[in-house]
N, C-alpha and C positions, 0 to 999 in steps of 0.2 A: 504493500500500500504506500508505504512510504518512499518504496523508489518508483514507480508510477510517478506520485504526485512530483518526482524531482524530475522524472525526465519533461512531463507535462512542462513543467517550471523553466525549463534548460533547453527544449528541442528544438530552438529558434536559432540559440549560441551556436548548438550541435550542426547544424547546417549549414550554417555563415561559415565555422570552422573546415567543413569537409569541402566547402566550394571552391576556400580560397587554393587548402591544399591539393585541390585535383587542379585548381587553374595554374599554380605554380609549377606541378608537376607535368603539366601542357608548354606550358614556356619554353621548359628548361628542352623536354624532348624535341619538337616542333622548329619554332621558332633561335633555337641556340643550337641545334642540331647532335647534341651532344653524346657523346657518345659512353659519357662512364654514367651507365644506369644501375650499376653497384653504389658507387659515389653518392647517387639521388635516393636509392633506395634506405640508404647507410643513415640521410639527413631526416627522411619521413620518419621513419622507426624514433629516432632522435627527438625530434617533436611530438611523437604521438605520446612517447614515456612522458616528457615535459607535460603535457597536458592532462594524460590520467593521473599525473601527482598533483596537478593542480586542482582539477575536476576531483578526485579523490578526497585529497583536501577540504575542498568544501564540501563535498554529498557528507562527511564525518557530523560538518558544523553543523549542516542540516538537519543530519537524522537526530543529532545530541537535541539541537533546537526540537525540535520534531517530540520527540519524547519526551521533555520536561512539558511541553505546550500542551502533551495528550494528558498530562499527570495535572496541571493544573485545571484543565476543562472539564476533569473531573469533581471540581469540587462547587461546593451550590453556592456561594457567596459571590461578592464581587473581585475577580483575581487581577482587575489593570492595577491597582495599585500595591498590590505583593512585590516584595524584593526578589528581581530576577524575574521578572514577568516576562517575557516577550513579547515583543511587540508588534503582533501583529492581527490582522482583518476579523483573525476566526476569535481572538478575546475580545477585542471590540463587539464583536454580534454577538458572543456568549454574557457580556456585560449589561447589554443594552436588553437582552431578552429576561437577564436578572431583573433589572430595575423597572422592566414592563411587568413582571409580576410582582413586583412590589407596589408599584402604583395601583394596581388592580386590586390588592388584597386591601391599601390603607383606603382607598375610592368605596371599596363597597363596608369595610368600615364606619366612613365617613356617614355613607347613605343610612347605613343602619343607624348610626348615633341622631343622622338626625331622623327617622322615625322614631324613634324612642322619646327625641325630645318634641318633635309634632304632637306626639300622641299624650303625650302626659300633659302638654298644655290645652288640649283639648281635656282631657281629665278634669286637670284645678280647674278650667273654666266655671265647671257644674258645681262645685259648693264654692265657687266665689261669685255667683250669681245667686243663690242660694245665701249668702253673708248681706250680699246686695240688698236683699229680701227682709232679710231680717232686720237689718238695721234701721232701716225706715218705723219699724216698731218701738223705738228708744224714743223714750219720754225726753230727757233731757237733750235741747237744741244745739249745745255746744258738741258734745259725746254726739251726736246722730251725724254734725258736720263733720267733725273730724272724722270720724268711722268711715263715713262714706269718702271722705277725701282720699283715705288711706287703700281703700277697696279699690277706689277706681285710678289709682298710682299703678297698683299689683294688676289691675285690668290689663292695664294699656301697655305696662312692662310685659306680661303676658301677649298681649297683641303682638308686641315689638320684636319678641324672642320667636314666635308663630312664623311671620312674615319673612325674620331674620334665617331662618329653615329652608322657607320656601326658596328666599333669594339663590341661596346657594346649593340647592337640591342641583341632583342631576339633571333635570327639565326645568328649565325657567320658563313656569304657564304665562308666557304674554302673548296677549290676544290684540292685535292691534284693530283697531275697528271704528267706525265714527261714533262719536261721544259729544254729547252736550257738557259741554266744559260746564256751564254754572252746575250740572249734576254733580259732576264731581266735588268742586265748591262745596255746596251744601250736604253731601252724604259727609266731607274729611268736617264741618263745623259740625254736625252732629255727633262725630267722633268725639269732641271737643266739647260737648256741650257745659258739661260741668265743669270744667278749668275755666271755661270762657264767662260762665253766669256767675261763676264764684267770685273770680278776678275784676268782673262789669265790665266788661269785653262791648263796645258796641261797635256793629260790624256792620260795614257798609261796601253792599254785592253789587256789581256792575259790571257783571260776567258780560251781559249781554246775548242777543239770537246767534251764538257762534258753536260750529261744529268741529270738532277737534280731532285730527288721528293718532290716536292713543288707545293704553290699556286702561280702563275706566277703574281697574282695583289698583294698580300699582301707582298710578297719578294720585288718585285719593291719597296712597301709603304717603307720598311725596309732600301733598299738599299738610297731611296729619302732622308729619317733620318739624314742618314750615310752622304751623299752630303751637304744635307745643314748644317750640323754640319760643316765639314771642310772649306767649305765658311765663317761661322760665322768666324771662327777661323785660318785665314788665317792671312797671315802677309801682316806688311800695303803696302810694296815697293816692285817690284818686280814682277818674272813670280812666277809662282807655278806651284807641279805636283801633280796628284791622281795616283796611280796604282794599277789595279784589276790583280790579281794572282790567281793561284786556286792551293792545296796540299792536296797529296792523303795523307789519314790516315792508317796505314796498324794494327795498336794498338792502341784498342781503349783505354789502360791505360795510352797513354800519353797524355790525358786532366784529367786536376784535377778537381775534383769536387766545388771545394771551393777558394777563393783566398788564394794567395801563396806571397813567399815573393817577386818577380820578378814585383806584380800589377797583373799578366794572372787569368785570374778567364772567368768559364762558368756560365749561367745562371743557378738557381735552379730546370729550369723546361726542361733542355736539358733532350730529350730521346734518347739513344743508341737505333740502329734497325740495324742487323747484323741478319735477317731472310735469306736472299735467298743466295742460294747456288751460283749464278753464280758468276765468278773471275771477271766480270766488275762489280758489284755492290760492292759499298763500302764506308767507311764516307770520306770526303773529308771537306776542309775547304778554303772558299773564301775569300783571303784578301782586306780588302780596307786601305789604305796607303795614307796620304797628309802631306805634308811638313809644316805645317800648325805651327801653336805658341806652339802645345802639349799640355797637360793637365798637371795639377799640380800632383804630389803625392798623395798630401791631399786629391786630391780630385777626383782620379781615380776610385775608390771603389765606388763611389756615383754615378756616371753618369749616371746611369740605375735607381735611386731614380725618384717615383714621386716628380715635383716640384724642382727638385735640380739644381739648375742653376751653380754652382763652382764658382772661382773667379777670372776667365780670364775675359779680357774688351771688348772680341768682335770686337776687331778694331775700337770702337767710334761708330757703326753706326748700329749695328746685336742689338737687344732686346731677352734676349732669354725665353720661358715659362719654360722649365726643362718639360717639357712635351713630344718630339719627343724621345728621347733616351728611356724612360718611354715605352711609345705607343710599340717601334720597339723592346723591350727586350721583352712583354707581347705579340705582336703577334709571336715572335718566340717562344715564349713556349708551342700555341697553334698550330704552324705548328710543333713542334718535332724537333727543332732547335736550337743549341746553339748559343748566342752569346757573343762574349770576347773582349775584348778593353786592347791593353798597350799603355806607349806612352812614348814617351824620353821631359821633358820642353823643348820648343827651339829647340827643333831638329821635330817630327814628331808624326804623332797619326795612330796606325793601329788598326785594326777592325775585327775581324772574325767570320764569318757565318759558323757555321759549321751544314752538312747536308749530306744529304747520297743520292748519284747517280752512274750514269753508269759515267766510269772513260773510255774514249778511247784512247790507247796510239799511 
């Protein structure tokens, strides 16, 4: 087997070599007329020894090669980085077939961990709707608000972890399809309802007759983000307002790709779609607005980071993961969605989804 694969390896040399020395030996008889064919015969014998010790030689280095390479391919780990590897094509594809069954085994892992974790949030769901329940039964008005505050924190934590499953499941269910954008609006404030009535949230909707292509659950998810981020960050005294707007785009050059000096930046994974011909399709871009404490400078570029929390206080009472901002910039990059944040300190934090629908005037 192993000398097989060495002639395989060599039978090209083996040819080149036998050509030249039959054409040499054509010269010499031929062409120089010569007549000591002892002499010629005496120099071929001469190089053919020269070449089987050469040849020799190396089919040794080979077959030695050859043998440690069959002894390490026998073993089930990763062997390119063993002392004395050899370096060649068949550990590379026995490595790479390693590490496909590794990702295979940690993937269906992964999948399983997360049914485990779907399913048991489905689980708590049912006695923390059932807590829901209950608490509404509490005589005392301070104890029935807190309770219920507390309930519906663990709700939407719950939601969050739900959704956070989904995202990263082996099938991401996005269903693109036309969507009444103010739907969406109003099912993510309903989400909301209680942080927003608690806090005296007043909200003012100016979606408008406009039709959106999107996934109608994951926008919600996006728009949810957006909500409770402004709650967190709401000031401590006082009424407050959100307002949703919607602007048509008619150039699609005036979003920048990148941040700018102003703080406005779109995500890296917005995609431009200016396919269909009709004069109501077009990109359009839906604001969310709250008078809220704003974002810092420092820390406006970051809010789309995993994990990045900034260093506003929350109003004493909001814990934040730096996780929702994260979550809702990565499904919009999988819906073909931009999204962009500025904000004024102290004054206000707006928010833009930008996406492409029938615009009706």
């Amino acid at each position: 087997m192993i000398l097989l694969k060495w002639f395989q390896k060599r039978w090209r040399i083996y040819a080149v070599l036998c050509l030249l020395l039959l054409s040499f030996n054509l010269y010499f008889i031929f062409l120089m007329r010569t007549t000591q064919v002892g002499y010629l015969l005496y120099l071929d014998l001469l190089l053919l020894v020269f070449l089987a010790a050469v040849e020799g030689t190396a089919f040794f280095c080979f077959w030695t090669r050859e043998r440690r390479k069959k002894r390490f391919l026998q073993e089930d780990g990763l062997i390119g980085e063993l002392p004395d590897c050899p370096d060649d094509r068949e550990v590379y594809e026995h490595d790479l077939l390693v590490l496909e069954k590794r990702l295979q085994e940690k993937f269906a892992e992964n999948c399983d961990l997360q049914d485990y974790v779907a399913k048991w949030c489905h689980e708590f769901k049912i006695p923390l709707s059932a807590a829901l329940l209950i608490s509404e039964k509490i005589k005392d008005a301070d104890i029935r608000t807190n309770m219920r505050e507390q309930l519906e924190r663990m709700n939407w934590q719950m939601n969050m972890m739900l959704q956070g499953c989904r995202l990263q499941g082996a099938l991401f269910d996005m269903q693109i399809r036309q969507v009444p954008l103010e739907k969406c609006v109003r099912a993510s404030i309903r989400n909301n309802q209680f942080f927003l009535i608690q806090k005296k949230f007043q909200i003012d909707l100016q979606a408008g007759d406009i039709t959106a292509y999107t996934d109608e659950v994951w926008l919600t998810y996006i728009l949810d983000q957006i909500l409770n981020n402004a709650v967190k960050y709401a000031k401590m005294e006082g009424e407050h307002h959100i307002r949703f707007w919607t602007e048509k785009i008619s150039d699609r050059t005036a979003f920048p790709q990148t941040g700018n000096a102003d703080g406005y930046f779109i995500n890296r994974d917005f995609v431009e779609v200016f396919n269909e011909d009709s004069d109501e399709v077009c990109l359009m871009k839906l604001c969310i607005e709250d008078d809220g404490e704003g974002i810092r400078e420092s820390d406006l570029r970051r809010v789309f980071e995993k994990g990045y929390t900034g260093s506003n206080y929350h109003n004493g009472k909001y814990k934040s993961t730096g996780m929702g901002l994260y979550m809702a910039d990565k499904i919009a990059g999988k819906l073909g969605h931009g999204i962009s944040v500025e904000s004024q300190y102290g004054e206000y934090t707006r928010f833009g989804i930008t996406l492409r629908g029938k615009w009706r005037c």
